[in-house]
N, C-alpha and C positions, 0 to 999 in steps of 0.2 A: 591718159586713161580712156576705157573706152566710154561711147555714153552711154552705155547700159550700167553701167558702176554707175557715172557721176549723176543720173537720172536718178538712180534709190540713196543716194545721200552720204556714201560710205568713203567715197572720195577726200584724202587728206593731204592736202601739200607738205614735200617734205621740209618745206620753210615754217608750214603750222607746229614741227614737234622740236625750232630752235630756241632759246631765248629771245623774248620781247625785245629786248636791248641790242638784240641786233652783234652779241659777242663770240657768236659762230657755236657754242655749247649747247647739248640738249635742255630744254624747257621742261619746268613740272608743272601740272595744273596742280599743285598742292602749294606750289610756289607763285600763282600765279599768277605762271608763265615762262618766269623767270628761271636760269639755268641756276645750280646751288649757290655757285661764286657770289652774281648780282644780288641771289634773295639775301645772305649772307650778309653781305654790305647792305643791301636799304633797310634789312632787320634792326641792324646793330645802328645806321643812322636814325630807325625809328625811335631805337632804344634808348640814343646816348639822348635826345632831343627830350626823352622823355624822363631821362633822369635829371638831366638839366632843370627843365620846369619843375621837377620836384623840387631841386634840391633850391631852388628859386623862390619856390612857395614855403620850403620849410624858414628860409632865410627872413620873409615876408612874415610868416606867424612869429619868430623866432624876436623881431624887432618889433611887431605891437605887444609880444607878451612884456617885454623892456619896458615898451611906451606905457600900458595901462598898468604894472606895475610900479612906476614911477607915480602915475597919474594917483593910483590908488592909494601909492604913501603919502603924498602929498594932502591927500585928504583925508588919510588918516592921523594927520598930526597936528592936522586944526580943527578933529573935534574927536575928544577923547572914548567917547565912546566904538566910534568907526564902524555901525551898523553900517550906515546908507550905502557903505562904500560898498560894504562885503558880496552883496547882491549882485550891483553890475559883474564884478570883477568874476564872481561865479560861475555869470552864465557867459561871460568870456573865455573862461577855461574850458567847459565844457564844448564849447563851441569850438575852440582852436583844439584841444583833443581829437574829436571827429573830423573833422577836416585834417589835420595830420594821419589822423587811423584810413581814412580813405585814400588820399592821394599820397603817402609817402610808403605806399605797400611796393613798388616797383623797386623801391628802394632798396626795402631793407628782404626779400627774397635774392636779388642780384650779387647783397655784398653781407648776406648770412653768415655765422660764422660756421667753423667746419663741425666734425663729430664729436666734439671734447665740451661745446657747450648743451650737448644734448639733454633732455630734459632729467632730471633724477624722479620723478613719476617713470616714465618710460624702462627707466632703468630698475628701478623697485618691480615693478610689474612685472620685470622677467623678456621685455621686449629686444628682440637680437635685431643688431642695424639696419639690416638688408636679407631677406631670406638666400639671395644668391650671394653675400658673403657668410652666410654662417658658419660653424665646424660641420655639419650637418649637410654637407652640399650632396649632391647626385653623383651618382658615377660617370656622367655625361663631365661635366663640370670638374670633376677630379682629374678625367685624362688628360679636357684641354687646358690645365694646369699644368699636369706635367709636360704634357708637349711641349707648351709656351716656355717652361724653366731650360728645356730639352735645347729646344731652339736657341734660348737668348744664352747659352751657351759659348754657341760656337762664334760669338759679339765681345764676351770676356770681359773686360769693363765696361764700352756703353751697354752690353745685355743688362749688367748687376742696376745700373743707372734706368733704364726703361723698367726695368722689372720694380724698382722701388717707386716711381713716376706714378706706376698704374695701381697698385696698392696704395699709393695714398689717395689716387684720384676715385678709386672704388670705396672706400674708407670716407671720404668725402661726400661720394652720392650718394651714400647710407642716412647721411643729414639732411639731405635735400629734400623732404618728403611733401612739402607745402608747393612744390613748383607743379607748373603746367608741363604740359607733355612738350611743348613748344618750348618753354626754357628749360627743361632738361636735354632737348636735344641740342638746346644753344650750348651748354654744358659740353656736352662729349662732342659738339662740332669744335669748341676751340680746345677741347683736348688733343686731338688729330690733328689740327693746327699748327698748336705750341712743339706738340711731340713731331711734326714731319716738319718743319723749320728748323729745328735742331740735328734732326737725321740728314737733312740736305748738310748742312757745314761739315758734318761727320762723314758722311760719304763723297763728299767734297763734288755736288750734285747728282751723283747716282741718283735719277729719278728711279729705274730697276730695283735696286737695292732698298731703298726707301720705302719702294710700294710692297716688298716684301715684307719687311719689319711689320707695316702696318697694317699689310692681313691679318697678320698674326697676334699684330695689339688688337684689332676691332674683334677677333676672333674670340682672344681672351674676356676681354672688357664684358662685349654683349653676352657672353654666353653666363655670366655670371649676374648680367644684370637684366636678361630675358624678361622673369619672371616680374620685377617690378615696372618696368617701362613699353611692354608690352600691352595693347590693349588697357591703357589703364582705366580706372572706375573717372575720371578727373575730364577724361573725354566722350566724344560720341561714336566711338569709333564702333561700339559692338551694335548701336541702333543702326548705322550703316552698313555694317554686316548683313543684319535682319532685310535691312529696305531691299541692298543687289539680290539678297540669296531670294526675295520672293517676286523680285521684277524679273528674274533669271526663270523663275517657277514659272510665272506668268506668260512667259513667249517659250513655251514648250514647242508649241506650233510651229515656229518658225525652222525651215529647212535650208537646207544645203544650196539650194534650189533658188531662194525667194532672196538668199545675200548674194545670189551670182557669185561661190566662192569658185573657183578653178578649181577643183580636188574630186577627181571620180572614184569614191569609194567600193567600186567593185572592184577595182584592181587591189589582188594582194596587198603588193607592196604600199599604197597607197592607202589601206585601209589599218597596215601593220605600223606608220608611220603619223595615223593622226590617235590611235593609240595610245603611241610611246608619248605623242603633246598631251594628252588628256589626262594623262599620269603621272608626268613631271608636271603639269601648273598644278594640279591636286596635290604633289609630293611638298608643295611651296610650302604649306603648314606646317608642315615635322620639321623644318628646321629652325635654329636658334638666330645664327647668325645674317644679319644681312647678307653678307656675299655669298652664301649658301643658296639664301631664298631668289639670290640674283641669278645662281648657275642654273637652277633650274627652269627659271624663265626663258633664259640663254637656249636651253638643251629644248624645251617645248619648241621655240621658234624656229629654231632649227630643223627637227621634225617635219613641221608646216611648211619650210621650204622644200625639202627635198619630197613631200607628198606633191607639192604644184610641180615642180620639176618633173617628176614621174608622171605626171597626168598630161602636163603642156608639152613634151619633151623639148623644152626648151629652159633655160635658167629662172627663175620666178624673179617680179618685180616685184617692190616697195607696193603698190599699188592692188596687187593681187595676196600680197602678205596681211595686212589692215582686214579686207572682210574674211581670211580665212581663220586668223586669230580670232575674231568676235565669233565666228561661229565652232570653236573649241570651247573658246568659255562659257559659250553659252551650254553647250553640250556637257563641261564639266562641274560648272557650276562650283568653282573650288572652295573652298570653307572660310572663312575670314577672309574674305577677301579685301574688301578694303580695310581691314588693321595688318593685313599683309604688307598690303600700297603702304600706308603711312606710316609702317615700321622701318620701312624700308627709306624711307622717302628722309625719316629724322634721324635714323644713329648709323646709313651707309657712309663709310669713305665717301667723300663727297665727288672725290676724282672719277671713281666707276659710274658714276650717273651723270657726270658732264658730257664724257666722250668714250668711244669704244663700241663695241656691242652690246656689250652688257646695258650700257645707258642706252641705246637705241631701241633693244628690246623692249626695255622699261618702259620708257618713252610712250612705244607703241602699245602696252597694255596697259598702260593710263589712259589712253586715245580709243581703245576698244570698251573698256569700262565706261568711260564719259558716253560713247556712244550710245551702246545699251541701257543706258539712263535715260536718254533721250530720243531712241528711238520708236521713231512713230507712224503715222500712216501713207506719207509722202517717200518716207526711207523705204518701203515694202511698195510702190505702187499700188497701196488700196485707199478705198473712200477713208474719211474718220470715224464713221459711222460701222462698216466691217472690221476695220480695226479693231473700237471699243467691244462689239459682238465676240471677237476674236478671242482679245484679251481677257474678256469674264467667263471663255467657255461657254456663254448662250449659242453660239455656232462654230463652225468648225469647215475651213474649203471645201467643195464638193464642185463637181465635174460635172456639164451638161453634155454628154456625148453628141447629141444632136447634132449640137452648135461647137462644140468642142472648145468651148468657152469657161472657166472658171464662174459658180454660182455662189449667192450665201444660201449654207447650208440648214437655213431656218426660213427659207419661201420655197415656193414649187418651181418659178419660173426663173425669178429672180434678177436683179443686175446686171448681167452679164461682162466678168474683167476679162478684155483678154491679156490672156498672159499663155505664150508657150512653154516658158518653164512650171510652172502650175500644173500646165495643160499636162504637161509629160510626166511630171509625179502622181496626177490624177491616173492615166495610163497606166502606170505601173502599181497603181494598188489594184484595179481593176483586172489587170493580170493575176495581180498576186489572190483577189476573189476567186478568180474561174481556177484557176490551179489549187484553192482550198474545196471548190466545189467539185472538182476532177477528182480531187482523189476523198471526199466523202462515195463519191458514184463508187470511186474500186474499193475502198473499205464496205457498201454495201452490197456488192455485186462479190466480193470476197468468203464476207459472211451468208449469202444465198448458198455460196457453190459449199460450203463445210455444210450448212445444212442439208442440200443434198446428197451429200457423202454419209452423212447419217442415216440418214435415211435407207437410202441403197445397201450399207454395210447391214442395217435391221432384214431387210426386206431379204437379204440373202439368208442371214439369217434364219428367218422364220422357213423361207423353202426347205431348206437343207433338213427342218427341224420336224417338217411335214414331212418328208421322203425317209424318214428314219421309221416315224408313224406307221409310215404302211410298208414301207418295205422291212419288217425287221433283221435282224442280222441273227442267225442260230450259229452258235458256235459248238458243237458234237466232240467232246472228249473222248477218247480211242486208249484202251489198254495194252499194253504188250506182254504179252506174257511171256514168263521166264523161260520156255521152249522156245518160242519162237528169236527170242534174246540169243539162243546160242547158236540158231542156224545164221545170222548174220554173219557175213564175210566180215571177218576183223581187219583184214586188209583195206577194206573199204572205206572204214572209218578213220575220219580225219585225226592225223597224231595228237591231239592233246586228249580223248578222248578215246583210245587204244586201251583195251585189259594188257594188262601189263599178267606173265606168266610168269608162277613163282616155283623156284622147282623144290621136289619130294616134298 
């Protein structure tokens, strides 16, 4: 890369967007680091380690309650009354209670039972399982039902088999309403799983095949279970919304210019193409499913390359992709964005975000987001001190033509940065001044020249008005009399206008 990139900080190896573990897979900082496979495995080693200790400790309470229970008869049967005893033993339950209530909770959310023990409060109350399973669903939600039945069709018995699979696994997530966003997604990670380990034996490895069926599972699934796993109230996902959407507010200032992106937006094409990006990563929100919200990250990045393409004319690199993507987001600013990321991150096929493009995209705007979180005043070649100016709006870049130097636009003289791309947007607003000042001058010199026309149109006026004055006009009215009427030559007179001779 060149040093003008790796000088403002925006330079990424393509070894930084693999797995830590070194398994050739794209990496998530949600993971992280880690590609889905590894998190997947050290989760569930976190998990099993951690059910184990539970179930270790519950073993451990399970055998003093034994002991002091023994202890407690023992001594309740050498003295009849059996206060003394009742005391310890009391605050031994109590005690081994909360200590069970605290550490055996991993427990019993993991191996909950399904919808059938659902509460009868809940069910009095009129509460329906899941608002995306109810009879009440969307018209959204009713197509991709039938699509899904449409589809699993033309499968004939394993369709009837996936289709029962998924309805009881929905049916199931309706109960699960105590879990974290993290183990619900553990949830529908090993439903993809169970259900693509069985589609392999069935298509007798058609990976092809396979990854068909389970578009169309994850299609169905999430689309019916959007609305509760999305954004849910259990995390922080919508405070991190708030933090990018006002760090994105915040570097307004920052231009096209100060990323070094390769993309010259006066060219048509190239201005028609970073567009279509600023409206697919914004189109990311309207949809339900992951691999939906993935096509469109797909289709923005795309975009961005053929604008670099069109501007370099030559192919765009990896390296020219990175700051032209952070300078769309930052221009589009798209709406949930990080509960877009981590919706994406917990209930995708986990295969689209290992390999392909689609995970590479991904990748890359986990990598643009991290950056804009972090970017600072060494990424921008300014002081920290212009920077902070920057960022609160106390100043704003300005131009010393003199020196042809970048100034802070809150001294006279100032620091002087140089910077030629500065220098050159500086330039072009300075054009863009004298060309509002140009044509102020022909909008005033416009309206002189109609005032003169006014003027000259009156001033004729009033002549004309004075030559009437004194010259006036007599018009003298002339009789004819009915003799002289008959000496007229009738011949003479033009035929419409001829006595007509009537005889005897």
């Amino acid at each position: 890369m060149s040093q003008r990139t790796e000088r403002r900080g925006i330079h990424v190896d393509q070894s930084d967007l693999l797995c830590k573990k070194g398994c050739g897979y794209y990496g998530n900082a949600a993971w992280q680091g880690l590609c889905s496979k590894c998190w997947r495995e050290e989760y569930q080693r976190v998990r099993q380690k951690q059910i184990q200790d539970d179930w270790a400790l519950a073993e451990k309470l399970q055998r003093e309650e034994e002991e002091a229970y023994a202890s407690s008869h023992a001594v309740h049967s050498q003295s009849p009354a059996g206060h003394a005893s009742l005391a310890p033993f009391s605050k031994f339950e109590e005690k081994k209670t909360n200590e069970k209530t605290r550490k055996v909770t991993t427990v019993k959310k993991f191996f909950s039972p399904s919808s059938r023990t659902a509460s009868k409060k809940e069910t009095q109350d009129g509460k329906t399982p899941s608002p995306s399973i109810s009879r009440h669903a969307s018209f959204d939600t009713d197509q991709v039902s039938k699509d899904f039945v449409e589809f699993l069709k033309n499968l004939h018995k394993p369709g009837r088999e996936i289709h029962k699979q998924c309805r009881a696994f929905l049916v199931n997530m309706s109960s699960k309403k105590d879990l974290s966003a993290d183990e619900l997604s553990e949830c529908v990670q090993d439903f993809y799983q169970s259900l693509a380990d069985r589609l392999m034996s069935h298509f007798k490895g058609s990976s092809e095949s396979v990854e068909q069926v389970m578009d169309q599972v994850e299609k169905y699934i999430m689309t019916r279970l959007y609305k509760s796993v999305f954004c849910p109230e259990t995390t922080d996902d919508e405070k991190k919304d708030l933090s990018t959407q006002n760090r994105i507010r915040a570097l307004h200032w920052v231009t096209i210019q100060m990323l070094c992106v390769s993309m010259d937006e006066e060219i048509p094409e190239v201005s028609e193409n970073v567009v279509k990006a600023i409206t697919d990563i914004i189109e990311m929100d309207s949809k339900r499913v992951p691999r939906d919200k993935l096509v469109c990250i797909t289709r923005c990045s795309k975009h961005i390359f053929s604008a670099i393409r069109i501007t370099k004319n030559e192919p765009a690199s990896a390296d020219d992709f990175l700051p032209a993507l952070i300078y769309i987001v930052l221009k589009a600013n798209p709406p949930r964005l990080q509960s877009n990321i981590q919706y994406i991150t917990r209930f995708c096929n986990p295969s689209r975000l290992m390999t392909g493009e689609d995970g590479y995209y991904f990748t890359n705007l986990c990598c643009a987001v991290a950056f804009i979180e972090k970017l600072d005043a060494q990424s921008l070649n300014l002081s920290p001190e212009e920077f902070e100016r920057y960022m609160s709006g106390q100043a704003s870049p300005r131009f010393n033509s003199s020196e042809g130097d970048w100034v802070d636009g809150t001294q006279g003289v100032g620091v002087t940065v140089t910077n030629p791309v500065l220098a050159q947007l500086n330039h072009n607003l300075e054009l863009l001044s004298g060309l509002c000042r140009q044509q102020e001058a022909v909008m005033e010199a416009a309206q002189s020249l109609q005032a003169d026309l006014l003027s000259w149109s009156e001033g004729v006026q009033r002549e004309v008005h004075g030559i009437l004055e004194k010259y006036p006009l007599e018009i003298k009215s002339s009789k004819v009399s009915a003799i002289d009427a008959n000496n007229v030559d009738n011949e003479n007179l033009p035929s419409p206008i001829k006595p007509q001779v009537f005889a005897g």
